[in-house]
Backbone bond lengths (Angstrom), bond angles and torsions (degrees), N, CA, C in turn:
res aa  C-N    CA-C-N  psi(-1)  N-CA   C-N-CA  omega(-1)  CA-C   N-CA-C  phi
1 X - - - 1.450 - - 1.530 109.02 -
2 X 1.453 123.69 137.26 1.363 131.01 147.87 1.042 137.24 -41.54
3 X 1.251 125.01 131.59 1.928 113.13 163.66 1.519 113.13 -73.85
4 X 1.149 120.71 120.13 1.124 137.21 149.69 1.443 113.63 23.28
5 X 1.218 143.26 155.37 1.830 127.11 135.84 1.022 131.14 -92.25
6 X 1.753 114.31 -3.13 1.206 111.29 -176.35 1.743 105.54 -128.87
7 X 1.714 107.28 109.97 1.537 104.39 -151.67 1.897 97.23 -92.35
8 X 1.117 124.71 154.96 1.553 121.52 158.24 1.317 99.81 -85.14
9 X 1.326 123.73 173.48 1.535 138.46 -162.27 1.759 104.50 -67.87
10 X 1.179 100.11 -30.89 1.806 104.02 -169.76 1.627 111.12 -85.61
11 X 1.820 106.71 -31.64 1.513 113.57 162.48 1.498 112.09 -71.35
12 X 1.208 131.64 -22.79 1.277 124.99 178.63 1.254 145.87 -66.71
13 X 1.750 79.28 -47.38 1.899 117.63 159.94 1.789 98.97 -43.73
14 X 1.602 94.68 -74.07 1.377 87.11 -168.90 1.212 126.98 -59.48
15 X 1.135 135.11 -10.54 1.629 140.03 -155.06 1.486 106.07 -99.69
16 X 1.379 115.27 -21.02 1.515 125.66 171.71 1.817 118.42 -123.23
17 X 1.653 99.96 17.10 1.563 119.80 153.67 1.645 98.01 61.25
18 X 1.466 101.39 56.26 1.664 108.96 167.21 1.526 101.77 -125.25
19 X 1.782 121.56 168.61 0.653 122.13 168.53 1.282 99.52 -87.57
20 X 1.844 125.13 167.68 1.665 122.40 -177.91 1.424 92.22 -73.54
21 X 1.504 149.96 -47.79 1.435 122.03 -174.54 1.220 120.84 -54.95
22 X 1.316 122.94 -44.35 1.589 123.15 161.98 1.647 126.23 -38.53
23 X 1.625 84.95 -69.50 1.729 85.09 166.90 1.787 121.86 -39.01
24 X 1.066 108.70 -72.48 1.413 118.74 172.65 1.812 107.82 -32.52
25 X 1.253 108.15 -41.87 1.621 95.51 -171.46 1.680 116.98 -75.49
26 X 1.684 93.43 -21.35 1.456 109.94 179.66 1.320 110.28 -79.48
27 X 1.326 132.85 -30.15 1.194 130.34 -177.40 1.690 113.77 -81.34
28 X 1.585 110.68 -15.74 1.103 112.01 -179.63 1.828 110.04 -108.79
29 X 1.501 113.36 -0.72 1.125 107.70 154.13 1.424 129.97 -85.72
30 X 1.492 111.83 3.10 1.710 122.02 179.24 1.693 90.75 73.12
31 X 1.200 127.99 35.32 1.561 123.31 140.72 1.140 130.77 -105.57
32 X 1.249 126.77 11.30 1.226 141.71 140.16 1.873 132.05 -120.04
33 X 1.008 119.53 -157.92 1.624 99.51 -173.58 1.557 90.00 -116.66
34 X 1.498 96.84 147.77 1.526 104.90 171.05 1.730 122.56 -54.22
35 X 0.730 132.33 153.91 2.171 128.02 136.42 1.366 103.58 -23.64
36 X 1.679 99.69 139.85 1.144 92.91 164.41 2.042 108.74 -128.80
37 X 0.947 114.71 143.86 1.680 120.72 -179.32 1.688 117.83 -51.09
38 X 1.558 101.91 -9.08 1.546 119.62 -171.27 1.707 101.65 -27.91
39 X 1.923 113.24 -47.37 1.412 95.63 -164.75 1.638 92.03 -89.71
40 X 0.803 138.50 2.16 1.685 146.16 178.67 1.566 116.64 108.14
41 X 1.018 127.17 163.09 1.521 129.62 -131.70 1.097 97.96 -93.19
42 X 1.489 150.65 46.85 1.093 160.13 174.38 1.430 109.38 -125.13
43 X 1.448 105.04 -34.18 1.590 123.25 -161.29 1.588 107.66 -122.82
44 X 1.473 126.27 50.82 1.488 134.37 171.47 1.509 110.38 -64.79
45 X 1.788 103.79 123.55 0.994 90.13 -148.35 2.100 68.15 -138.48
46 X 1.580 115.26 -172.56 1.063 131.58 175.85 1.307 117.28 -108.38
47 X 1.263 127.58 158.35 1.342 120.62 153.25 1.651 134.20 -96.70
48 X 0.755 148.97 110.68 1.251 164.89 -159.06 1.155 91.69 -37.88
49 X 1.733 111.68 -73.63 1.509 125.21 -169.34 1.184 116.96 -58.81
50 X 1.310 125.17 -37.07 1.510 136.51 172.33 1.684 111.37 -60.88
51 X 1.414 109.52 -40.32 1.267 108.36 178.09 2.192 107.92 -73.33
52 X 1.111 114.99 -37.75 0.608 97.51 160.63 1.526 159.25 -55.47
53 X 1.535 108.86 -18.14 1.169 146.82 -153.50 1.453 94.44 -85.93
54 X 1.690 107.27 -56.15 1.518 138.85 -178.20 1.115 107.81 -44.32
55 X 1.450 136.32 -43.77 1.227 148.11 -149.24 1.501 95.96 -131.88
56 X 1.280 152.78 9.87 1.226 152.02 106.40 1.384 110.43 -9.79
57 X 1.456 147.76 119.08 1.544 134.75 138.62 1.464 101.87 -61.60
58 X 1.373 94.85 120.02 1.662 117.54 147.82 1.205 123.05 -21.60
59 X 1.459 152.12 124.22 1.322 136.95 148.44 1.646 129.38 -77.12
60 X 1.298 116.56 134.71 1.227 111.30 -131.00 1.863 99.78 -73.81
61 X 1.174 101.27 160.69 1.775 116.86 -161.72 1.700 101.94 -79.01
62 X 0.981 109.55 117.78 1.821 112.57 -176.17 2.129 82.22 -91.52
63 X 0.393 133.48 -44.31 1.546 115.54 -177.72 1.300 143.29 -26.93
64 X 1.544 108.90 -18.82 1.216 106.84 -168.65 2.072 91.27 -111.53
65 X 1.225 109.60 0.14 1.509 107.04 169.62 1.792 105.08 -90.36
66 X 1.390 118.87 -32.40 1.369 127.02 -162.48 1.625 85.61 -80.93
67 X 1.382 133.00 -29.44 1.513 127.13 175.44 1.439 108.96 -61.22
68 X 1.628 108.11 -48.58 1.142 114.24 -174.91 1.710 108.45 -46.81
69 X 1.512 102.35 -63.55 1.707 117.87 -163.75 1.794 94.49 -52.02
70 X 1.199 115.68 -60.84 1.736 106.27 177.57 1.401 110.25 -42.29
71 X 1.336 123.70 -49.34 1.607 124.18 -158.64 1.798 94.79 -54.33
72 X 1.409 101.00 -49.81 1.817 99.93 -169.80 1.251 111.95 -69.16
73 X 1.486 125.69 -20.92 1.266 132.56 -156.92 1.428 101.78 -101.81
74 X 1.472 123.48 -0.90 1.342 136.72 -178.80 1.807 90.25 -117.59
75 X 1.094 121.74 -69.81 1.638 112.40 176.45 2.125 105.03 -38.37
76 X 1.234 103.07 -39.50 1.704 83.18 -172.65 1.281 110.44 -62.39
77 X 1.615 112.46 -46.81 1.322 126.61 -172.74 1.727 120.39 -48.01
78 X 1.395 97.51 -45.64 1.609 96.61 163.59 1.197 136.73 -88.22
79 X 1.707 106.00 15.05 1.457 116.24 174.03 1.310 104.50 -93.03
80 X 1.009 111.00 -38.14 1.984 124.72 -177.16 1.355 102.11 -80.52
81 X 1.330 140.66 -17.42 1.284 135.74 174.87 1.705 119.93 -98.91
82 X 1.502 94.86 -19.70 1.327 89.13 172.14 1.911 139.14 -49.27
83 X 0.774 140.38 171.34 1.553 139.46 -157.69 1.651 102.90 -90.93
84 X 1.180 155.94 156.46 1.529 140.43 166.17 1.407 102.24 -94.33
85 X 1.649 127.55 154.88 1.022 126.99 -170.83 1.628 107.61 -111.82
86 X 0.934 144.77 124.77 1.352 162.71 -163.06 1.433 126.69 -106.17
């Protein structure tokens, strides 16, 4: 059998091997994903997939090197374009 997709706070904890005070602190530090009202606001519940997502490692962000490579590739460009001084 499957787990569910839609966890209550105590299925959630367990399903990603926290205790519920932990969980709770993680969900309220924005390191995990909030409840969502999906079954209506009486019934805040988690998402399975979302939790999973959470607990995914990231693969690491090439963006801030491809900023880099533009930054130089924009510094050359205005070195070679600049005006000569006379």
């Amino acid at each position: 059998m499957t787990a569910p997709r839609w966890l209550d706070m105590h299925a959630a904890a367990e399903y990603i091997g926290l205790a519920p005070d932990t969980f709770r602190r993680r969900v309220k530090a924005g390191t995990l994903p909030k409840p969502s009202a999906a079954l209506g606001p009486r019934l805040l519940r988690w998402d399975r997939a979302a939790l999973d997502a959470a607990m995914t490692p990231a693969a690491p962000s090439r963006r801030p090197l491809t900023g880099a490579i533009n930054a130089l590739t924009l510094q050359g460009t205005k070195a070679t374009q600049a005006p000569l001084r006379r």
